[in-house]
Backbone as a chain_set.jsonl record, in Angstrom:
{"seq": "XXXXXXXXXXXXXXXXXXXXXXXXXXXXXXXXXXXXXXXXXXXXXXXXXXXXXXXXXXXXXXXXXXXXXXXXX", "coords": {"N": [[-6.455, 8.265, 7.839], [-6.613, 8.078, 4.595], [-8.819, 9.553, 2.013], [-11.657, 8.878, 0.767], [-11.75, 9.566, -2.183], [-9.431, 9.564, -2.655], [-8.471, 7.143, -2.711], [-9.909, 5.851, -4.489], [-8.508, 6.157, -6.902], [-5.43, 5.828, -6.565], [-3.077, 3.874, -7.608], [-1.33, 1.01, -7.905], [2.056, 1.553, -8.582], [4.137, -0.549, -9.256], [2.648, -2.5, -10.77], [1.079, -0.504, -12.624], [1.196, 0.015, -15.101], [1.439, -1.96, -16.525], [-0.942, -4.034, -15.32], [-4.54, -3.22, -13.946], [-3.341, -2.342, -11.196], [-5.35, -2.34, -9.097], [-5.889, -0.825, -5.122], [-6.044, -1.989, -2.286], [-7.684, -1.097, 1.015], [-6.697, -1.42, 3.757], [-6.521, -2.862, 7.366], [-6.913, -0.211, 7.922], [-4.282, 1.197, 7.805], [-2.667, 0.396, 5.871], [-2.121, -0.076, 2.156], [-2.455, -2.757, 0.311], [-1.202, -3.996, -2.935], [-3.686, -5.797, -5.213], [-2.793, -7.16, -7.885], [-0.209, -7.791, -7.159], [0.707, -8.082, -4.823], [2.325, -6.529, -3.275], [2.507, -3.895, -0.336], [1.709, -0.936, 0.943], [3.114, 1.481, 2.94], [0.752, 3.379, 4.73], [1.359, 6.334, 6.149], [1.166, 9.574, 8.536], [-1.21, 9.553, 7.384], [-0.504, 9.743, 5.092], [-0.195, 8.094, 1.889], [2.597, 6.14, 1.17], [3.651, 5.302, -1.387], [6.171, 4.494, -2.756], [8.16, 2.1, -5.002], [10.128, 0.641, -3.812], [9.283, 0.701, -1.15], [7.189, -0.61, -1.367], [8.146, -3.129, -2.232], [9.464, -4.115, 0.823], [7.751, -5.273, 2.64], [6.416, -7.187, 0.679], [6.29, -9.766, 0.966], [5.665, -10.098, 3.65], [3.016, -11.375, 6.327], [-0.508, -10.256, 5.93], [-1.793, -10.359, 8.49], [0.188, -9.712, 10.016], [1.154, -6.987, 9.946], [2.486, -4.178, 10.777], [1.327, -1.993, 12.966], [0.904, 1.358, 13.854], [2.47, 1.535, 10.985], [5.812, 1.533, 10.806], [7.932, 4.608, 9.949], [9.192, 5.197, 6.487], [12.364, 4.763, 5.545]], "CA": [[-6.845, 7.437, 6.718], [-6.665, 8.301, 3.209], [-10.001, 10.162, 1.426], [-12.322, 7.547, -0.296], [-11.538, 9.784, -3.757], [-7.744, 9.575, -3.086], [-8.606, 5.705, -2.729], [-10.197, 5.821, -5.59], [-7.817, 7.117, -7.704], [-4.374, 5.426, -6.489], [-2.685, 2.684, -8.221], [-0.051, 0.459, -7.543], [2.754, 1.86, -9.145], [4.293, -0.974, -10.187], [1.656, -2.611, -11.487], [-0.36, 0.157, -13.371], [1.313, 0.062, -16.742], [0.513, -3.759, -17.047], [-2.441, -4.104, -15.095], [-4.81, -2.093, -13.297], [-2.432, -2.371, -9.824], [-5.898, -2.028, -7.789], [-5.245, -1.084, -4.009], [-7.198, -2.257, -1.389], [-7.105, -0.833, 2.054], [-6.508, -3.066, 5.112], [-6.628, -2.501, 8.839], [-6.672, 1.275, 7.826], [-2.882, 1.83, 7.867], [-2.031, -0.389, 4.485], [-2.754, -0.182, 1.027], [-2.354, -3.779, -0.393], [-1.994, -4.588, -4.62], [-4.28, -7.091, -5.43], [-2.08, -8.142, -8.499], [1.346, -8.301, -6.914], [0.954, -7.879, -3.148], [2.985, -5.179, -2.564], [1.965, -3.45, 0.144], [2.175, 0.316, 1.145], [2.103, 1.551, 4.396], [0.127, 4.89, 5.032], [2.369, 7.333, 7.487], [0.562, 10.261, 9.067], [-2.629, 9.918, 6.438], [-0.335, 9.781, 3.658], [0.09, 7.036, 1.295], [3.918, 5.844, 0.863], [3.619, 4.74, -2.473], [7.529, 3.827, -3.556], [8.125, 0.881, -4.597], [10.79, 0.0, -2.795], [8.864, 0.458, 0.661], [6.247, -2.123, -1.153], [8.84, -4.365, -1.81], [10.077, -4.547, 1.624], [6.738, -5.623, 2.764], [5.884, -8.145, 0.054], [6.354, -11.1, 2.221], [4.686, -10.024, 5.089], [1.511, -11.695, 5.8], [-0.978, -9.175, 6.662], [-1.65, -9.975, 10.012], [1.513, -9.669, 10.69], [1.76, -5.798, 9.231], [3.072, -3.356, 12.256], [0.015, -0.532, 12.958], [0.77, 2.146, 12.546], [3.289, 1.197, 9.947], [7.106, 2.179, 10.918], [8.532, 5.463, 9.223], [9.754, 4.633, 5.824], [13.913, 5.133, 6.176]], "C": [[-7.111, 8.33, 5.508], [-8.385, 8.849, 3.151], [-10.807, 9.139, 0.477], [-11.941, 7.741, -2.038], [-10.512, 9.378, -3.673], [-7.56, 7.774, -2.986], [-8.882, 5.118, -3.47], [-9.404, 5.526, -6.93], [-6.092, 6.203, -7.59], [-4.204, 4.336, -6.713], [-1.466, 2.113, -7.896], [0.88, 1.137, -8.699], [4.019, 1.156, -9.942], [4.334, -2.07, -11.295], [1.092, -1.883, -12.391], [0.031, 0.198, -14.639], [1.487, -1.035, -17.186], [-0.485, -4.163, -16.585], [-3.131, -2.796, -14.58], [-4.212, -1.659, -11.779], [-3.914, -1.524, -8.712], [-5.7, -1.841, -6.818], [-6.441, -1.224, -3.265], [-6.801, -1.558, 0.26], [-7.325, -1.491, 3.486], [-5.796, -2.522, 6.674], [-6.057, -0.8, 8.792], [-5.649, 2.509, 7.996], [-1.885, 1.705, 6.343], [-2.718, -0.389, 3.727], [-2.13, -1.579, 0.292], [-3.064, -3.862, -1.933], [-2.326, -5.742, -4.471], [-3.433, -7.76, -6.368], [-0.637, -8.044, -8.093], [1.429, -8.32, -5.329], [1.868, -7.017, -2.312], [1.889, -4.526, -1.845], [2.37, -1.781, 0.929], [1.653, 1.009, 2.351], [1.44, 3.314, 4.508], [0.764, 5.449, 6.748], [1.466, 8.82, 7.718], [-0.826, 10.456, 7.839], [-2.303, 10.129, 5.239], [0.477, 8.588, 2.753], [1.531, 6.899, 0.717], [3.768, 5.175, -0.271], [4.983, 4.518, -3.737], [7.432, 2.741, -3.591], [8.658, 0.054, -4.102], [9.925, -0.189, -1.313], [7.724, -0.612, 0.283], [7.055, -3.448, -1.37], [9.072, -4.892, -0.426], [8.642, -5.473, 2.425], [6.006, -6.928, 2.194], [5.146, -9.796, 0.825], [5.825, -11.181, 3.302], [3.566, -10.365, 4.795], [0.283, -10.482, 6.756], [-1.787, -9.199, 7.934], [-0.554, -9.572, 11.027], [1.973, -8.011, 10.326], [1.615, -5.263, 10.731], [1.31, -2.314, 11.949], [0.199, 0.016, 14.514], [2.252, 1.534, 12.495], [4.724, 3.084, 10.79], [7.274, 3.349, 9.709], [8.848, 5.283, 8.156], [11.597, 5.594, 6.006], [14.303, 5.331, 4.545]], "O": [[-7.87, 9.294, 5.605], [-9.136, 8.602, 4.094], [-10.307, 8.736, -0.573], [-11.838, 6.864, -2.896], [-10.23, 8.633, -4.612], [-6.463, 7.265, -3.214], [-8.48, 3.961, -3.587], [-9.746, 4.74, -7.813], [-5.589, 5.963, -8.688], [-4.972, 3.518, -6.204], [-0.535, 2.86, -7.596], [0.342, 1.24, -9.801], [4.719, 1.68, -10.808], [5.148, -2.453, -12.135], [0.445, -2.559, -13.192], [-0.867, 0.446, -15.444], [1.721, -1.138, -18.39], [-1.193, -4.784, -17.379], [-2.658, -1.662, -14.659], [-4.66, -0.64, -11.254], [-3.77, -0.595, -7.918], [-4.909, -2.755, -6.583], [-7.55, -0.744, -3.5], [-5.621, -1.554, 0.61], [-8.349, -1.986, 3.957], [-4.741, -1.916, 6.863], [-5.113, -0.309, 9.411], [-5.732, 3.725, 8.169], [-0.967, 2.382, 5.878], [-3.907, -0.607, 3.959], [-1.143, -1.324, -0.398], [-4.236, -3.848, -2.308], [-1.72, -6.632, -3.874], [-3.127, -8.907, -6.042], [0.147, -8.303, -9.006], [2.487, -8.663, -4.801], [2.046, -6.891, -1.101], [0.731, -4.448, -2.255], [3.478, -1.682, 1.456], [0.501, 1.166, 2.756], [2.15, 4.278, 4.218], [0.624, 5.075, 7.913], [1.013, 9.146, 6.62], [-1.269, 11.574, 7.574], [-3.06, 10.519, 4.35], [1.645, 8.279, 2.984], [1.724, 7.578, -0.291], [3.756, 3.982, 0.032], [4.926, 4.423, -4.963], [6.868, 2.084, -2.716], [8.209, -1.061, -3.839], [10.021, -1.167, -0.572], [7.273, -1.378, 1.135], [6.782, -4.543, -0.88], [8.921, -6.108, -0.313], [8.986, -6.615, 2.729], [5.234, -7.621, 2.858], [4.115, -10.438, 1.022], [5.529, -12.221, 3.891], [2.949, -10.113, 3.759], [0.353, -10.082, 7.918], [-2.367, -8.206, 8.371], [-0.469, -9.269, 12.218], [3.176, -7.773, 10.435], [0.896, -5.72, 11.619], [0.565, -2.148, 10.984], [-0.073, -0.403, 15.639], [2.983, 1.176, 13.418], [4.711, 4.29, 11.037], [6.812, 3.093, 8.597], [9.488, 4.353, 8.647], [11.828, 6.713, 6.464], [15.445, 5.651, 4.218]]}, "num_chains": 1, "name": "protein.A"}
């Protein structure tokens, strides 16, 4: 799991140059934006933050997110 500063600190990416793209972190594998729902999966303790890999995700409802979150390809 991510560092509470580096939790701090990370923004949705592509969200943050129209809102603040807050991330929240959820069953301690996923970083979910509050304003778009992209969601980003965290791979060995490090935050995948493309936005393609939050697109692919969008749609998923988050009980339904894999843990631990598949490889990104």
């Amino acid at each position: 799991m991510p560092s509470q500063d580096l939790l701090e600190i990370l923004r949705c990416p592509a969200c943050v140059r129209d809102k603040e793209g807050m991330l929240k972190l959820e069953k301690d594998s996923w970083l979910l934006c509050q304003d778009c729902e992209r969601k980003y999966p965290i791979v060995d303790d490090i935050p995948v933050m493309l936005i393609d890999e939050g697109d692919k995700w969008v749609d998923t409802a988050l009980d339904d997110l894999p843990v631990p979150p598949p490889e990104p390809k």
